[in-house]
C-alpha positions as CSV (number, residue, x, y, z in Angstrom):
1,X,-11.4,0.3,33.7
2,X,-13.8,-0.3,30.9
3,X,-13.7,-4.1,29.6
4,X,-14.3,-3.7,25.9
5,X,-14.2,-6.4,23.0
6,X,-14.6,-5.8,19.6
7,X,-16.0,-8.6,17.4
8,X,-13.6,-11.2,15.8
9,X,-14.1,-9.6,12.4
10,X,-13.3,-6.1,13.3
11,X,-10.5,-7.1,14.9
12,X,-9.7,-9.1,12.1
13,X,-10.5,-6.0,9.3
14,X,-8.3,-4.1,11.5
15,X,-5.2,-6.5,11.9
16,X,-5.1,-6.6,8.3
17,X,-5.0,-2.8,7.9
18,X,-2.6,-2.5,10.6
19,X,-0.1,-5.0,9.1
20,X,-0.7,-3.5,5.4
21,X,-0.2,-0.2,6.3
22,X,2.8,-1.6,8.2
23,X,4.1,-3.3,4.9
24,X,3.7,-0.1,2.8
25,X,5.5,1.9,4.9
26,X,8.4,-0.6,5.1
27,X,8.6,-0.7,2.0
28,X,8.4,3.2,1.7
29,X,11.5,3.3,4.0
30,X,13.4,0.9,2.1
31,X,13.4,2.8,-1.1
32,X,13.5,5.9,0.1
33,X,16.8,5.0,2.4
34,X,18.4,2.5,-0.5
35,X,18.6,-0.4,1.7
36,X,21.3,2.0,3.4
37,X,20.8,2.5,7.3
38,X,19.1,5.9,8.3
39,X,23.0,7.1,9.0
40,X,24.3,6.0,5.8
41,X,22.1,7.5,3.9
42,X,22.6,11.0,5.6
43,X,25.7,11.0,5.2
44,X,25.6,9.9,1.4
45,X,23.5,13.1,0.6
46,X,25.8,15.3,2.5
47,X,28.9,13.6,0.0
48,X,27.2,14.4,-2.9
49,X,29.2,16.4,-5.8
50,X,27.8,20.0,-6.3
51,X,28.9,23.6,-4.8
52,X,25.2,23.7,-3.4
53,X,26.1,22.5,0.1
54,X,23.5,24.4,1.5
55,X,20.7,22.6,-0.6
56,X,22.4,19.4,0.4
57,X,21.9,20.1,3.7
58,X,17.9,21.0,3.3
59,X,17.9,17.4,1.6
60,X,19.2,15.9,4.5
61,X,16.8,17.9,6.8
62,X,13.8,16.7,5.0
63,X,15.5,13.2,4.5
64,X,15.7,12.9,8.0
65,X,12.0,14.2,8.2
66,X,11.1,11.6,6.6
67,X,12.4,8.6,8.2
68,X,11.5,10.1,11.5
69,X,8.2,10.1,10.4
70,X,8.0,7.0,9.2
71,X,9.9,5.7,12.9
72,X,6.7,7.3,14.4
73,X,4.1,5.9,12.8
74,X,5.7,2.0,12.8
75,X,6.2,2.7,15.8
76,X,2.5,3.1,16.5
77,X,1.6,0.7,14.8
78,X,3.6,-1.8,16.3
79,X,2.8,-0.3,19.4
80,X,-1.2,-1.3,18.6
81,X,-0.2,-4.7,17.2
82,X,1.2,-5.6,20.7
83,X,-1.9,-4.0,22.2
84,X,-4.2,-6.6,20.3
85,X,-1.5,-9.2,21.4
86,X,-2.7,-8.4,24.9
87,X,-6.3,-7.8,24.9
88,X,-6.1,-4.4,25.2
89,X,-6.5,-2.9,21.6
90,X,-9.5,-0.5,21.7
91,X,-9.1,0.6,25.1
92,X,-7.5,4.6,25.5
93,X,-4.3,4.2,27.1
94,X,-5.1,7.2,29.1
95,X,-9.1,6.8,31.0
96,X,-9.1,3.2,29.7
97,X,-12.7,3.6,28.1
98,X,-13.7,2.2,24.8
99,X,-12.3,3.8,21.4
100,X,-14.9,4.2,19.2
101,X,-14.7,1.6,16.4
102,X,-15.3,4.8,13.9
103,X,-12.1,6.1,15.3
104,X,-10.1,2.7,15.1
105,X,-11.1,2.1,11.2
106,X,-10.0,6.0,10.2
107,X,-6.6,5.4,12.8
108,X,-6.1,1.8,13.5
109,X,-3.3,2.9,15.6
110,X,-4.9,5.2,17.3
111,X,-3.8,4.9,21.2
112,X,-6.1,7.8,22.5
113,X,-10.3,8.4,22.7
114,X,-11.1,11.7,21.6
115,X,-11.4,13.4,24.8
116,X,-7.8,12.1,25.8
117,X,-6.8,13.0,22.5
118,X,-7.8,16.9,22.7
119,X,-6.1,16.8,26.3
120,X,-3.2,15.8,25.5
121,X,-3.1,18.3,22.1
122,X,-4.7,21.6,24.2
123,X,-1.8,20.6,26.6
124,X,0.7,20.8,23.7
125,X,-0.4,23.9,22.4
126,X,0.1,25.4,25.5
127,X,3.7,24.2,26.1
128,X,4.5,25.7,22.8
129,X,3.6,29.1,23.0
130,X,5.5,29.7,26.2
């Protein structure tokens, strides 16, 4: 395994972004939901008044969408916050070798360098067209 360390102000520049990015999409979540849990507010849309109970059902679909989305990427982001907890931010979770710091200030949550990255997507494409 590859020891890597990025300087204290790029880790710095990139904790920031990280926990802004975090923020924002809390926030995001927050309104978009109503304060309500993911649940609640599922089932709200579905309640709504209308004979359209077909749209209603597309707005929950892309309701849902959404806060999966959302789940994903704090998830990732946590998941990197923890990472530079530990020393390892900047290291691919796959080979181990350095991330370039390019890569990290597009994608601070990036988990994956390049090469691990197109793996893991050529290896998707092919379990999808089966």
């Amino acid at each position: 395994m590859v020891t890597y360390t990025l300087n204290t102000a790029d880790l710095e520049r990139l904790t920031a972004r990280l926990l802004a990015r975090r923020h924002a999409l809390a926030a995001q979540r927050h309104i978009h939901l109503g304060g309500q849990s993911r649940t609640e507010h599922a089932h709200e849309v579905l309640q709504q008044d209308g004979d359209d109970a077909p749209q209603r059902a597309a707005d929950r679909e892309v309701d849902l969408m959404l806060t999966d989305q959302e789940e994903v990427e704090l998830g990732a982001i946590d998941a990197a916050l923890e990472r530079l907890a530990e020393g390892r931010y900047g290291l691919c979770e796959d080979c181990g070798e350095n991330i370039p710091l390019q890569r990290l200030e597009l994608t601070p949550q990036v988990q994956h360098c390049v090469g691990c990255q197109a793996v893991r997507e050529r290896g998707r494409l092919r379990c999808t067209s089966l």
